[in-house]
DOROLUM-264045 format. One record per residue: x, y, z of N, C-alpha, C, O in turn; residue in one letter. Coordinates in pm, whole numbers, padded with zeros to 5 digits, always signed. Example, Ala and Ser with C-alpha at 12.3 -4.5 7.8 and 13.67 -1.06 7.14 Angstrom:
<recs>
+01319-00569+00780+01230-00450+00780+01320-00330+00780+01424-00332+00846A
+01285-00225+00708+01367-00106+00714+01290+00003+00787+01341+00114+00804S
</recs>
This chain:
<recs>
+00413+02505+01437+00380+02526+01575+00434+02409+01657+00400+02294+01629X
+00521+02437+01762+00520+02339+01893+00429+02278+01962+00357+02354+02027X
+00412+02191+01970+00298+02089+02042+00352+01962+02090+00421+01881+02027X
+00293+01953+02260+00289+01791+02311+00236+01749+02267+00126+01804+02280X
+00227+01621+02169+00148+01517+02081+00089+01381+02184+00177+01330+02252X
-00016+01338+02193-00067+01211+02180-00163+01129+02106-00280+01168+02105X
-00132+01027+02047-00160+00924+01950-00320+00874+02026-00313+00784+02110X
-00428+00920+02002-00605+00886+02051-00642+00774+01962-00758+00734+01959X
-00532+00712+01874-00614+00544+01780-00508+00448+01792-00390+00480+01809X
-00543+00350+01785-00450+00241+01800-00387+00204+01696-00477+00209+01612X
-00270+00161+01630-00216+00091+01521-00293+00041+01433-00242+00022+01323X
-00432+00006+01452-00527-00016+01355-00641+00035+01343-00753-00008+01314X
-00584+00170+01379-00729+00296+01390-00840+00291+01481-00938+00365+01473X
-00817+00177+01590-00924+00178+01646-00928+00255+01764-00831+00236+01838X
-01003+00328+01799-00995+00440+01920-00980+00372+02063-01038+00271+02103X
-00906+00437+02118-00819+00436+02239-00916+00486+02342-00995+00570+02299X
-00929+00449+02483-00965+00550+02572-00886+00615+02609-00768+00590+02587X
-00936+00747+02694-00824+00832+02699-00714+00829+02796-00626+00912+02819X
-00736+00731+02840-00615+00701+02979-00526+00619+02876-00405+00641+02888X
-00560+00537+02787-00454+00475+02649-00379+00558+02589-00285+00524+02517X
-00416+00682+02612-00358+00757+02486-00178+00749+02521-00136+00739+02637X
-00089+00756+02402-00003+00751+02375+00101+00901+02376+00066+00989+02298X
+00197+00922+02443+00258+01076+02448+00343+00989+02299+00396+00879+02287X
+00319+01109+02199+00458+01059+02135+00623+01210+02164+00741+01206+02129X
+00540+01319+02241+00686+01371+02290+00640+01547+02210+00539+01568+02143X
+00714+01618+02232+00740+01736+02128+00747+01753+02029+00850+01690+02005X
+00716+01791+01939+00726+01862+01819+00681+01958+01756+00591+02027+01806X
+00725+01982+01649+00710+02080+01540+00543+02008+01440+00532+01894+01394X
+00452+02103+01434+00330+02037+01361+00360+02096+01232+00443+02186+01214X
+00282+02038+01135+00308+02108+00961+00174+02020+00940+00155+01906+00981X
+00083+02106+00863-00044+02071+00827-00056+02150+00632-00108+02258+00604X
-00002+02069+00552+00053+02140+00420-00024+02046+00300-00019+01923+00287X
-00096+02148+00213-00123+02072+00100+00005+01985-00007+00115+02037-00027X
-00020+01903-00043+00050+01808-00145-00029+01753-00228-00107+01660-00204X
-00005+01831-00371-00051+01853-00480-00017+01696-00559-00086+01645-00647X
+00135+01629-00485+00152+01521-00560+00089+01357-00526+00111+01255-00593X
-00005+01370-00389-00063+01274-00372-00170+01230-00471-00219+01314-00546X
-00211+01101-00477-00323+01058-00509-00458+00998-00471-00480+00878-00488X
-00546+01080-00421-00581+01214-00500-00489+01330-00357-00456+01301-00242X
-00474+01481-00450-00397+01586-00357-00505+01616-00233-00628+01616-00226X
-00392+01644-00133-00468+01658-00016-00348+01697+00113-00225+01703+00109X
-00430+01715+00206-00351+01780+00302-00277+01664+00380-00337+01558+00400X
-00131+01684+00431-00080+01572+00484-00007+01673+00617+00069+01770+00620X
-00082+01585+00726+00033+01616+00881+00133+01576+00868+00144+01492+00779X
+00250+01608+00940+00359+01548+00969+00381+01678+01093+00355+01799+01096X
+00453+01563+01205+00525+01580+01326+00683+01599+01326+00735+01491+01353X
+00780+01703+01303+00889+01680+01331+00999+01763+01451+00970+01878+01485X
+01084+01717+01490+01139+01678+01647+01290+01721+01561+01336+01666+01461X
+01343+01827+01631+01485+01864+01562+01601+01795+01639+01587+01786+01761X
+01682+01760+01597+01798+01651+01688+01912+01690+01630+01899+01685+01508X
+02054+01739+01676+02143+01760+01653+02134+01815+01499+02208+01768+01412X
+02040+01916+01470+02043+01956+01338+01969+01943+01253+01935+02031+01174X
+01914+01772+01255+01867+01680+01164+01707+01716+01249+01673+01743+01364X
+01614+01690+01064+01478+01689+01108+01448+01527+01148+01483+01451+01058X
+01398+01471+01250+01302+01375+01246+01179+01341+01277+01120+01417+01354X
+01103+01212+01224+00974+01240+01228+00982+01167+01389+01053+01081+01439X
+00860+01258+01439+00797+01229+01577+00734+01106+01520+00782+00993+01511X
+00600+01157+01479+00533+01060+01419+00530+01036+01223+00595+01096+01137X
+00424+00922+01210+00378+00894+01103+00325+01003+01003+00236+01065+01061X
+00346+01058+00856+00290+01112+00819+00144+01067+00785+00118+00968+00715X
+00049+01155+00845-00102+01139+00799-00157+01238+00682-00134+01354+00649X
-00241+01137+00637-00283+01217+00480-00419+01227+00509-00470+01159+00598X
-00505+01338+00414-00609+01334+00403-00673+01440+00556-00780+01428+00615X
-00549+01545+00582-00548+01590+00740-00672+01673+00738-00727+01720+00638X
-00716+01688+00902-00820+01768+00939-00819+01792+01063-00796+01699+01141X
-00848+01947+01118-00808+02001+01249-00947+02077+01288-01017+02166+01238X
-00950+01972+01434-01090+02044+01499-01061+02091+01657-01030+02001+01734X
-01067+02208+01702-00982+02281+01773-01099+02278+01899-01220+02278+01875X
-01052+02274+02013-01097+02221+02150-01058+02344+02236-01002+02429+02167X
-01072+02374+02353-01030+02499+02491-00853+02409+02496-00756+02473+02458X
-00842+02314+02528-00659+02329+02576-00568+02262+02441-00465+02198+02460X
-00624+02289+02307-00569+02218+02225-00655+02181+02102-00763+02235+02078X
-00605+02096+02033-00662+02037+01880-00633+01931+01862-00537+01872+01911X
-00746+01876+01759-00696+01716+01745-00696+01715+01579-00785+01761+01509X
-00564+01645+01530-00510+01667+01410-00612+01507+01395-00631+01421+01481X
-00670+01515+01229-00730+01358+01229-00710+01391+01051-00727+01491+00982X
-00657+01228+01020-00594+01168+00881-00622+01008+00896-00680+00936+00978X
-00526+00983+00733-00556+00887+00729-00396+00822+00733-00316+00892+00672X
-00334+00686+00802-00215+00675+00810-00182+00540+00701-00248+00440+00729X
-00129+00532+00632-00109+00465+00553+00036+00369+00579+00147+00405+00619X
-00023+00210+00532+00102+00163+00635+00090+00002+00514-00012-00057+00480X
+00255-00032+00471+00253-00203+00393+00237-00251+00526+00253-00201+00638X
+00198-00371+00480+00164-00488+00577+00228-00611+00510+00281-00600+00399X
+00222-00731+00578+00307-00840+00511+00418-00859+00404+00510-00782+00376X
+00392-00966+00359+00541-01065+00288+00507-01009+00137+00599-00984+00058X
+00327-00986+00091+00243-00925-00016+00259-00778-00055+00229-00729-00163X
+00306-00724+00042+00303-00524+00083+00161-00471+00042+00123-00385-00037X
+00099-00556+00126-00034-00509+00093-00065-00370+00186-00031-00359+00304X
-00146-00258+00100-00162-00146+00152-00277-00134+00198-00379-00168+00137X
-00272-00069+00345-00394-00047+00465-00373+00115+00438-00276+00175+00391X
-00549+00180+00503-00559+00268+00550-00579+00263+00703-00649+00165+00732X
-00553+00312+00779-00585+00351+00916-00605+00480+00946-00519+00565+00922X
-00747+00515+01015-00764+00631+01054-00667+00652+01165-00618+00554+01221X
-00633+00782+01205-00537+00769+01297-00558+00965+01337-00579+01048+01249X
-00544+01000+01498-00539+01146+01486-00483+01132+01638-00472+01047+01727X
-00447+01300+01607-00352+01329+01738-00372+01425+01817-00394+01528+01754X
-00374+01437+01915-00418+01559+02034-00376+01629+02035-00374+01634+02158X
-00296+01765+01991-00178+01831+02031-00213+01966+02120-00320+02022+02098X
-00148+02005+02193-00164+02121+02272+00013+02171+02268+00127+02132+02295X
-00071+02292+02211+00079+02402+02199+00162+02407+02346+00117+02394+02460X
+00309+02432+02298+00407+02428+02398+00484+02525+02307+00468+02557+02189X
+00590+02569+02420+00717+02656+02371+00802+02560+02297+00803+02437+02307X
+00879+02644+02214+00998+02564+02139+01094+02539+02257+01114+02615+02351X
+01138+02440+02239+01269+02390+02321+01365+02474+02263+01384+02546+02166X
+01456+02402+02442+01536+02509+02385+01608+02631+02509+01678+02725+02469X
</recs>
């Protein structure tokens, strides 16, 4: 599905007010089980078609969940991200607003 996306948590999951919120632009939503995570679970991903090529809008989020509103839905996961010189691994909650749009085009 097509959807205007905005980013409702901050880089370290912490919630945004809503005048913060972040457009990250158009895209394509995919809300798909992956059997090869650990443990399996549902993972969002945002992608934005460009001369052919898929790219990601946003971050893939794992662990996805969709709770549906009157002008839209808010996609909510968990975003997984290395940090430092260590690659030490964070979770960040992280979810996204989306309200359907036409395909470009």
């Amino acid at each position: 599905m097509w959807c205007e996306v905005q980013v409702c948590r901050g880089p370290g999951g912490e919630r945004l007010k809503r005048t913060d919120w972040k457009a990250l632009g158009r895209g394509k939503l995919s809300v798909d089980y992956e059997p090869r995570n650990d443990p399996p679970g549902m993972v969002g991903k945002l992608v934005k078609y460009d001369c052919g090529r898929e790219l990601p809008l946003g971050p893939p989020i794992f662990d996805a969940r969709v709770r549906t509103f009157d002008a839209g839905f808010l996609v909510i996961g968990y975003q997984i991200v290395a940090q430092g010189a260590g690659e030490v691994v964070r979770e960040f909650r992280q979810a996204w607003y989306c309200v359907p749009a036409g395909e470009p085009g």
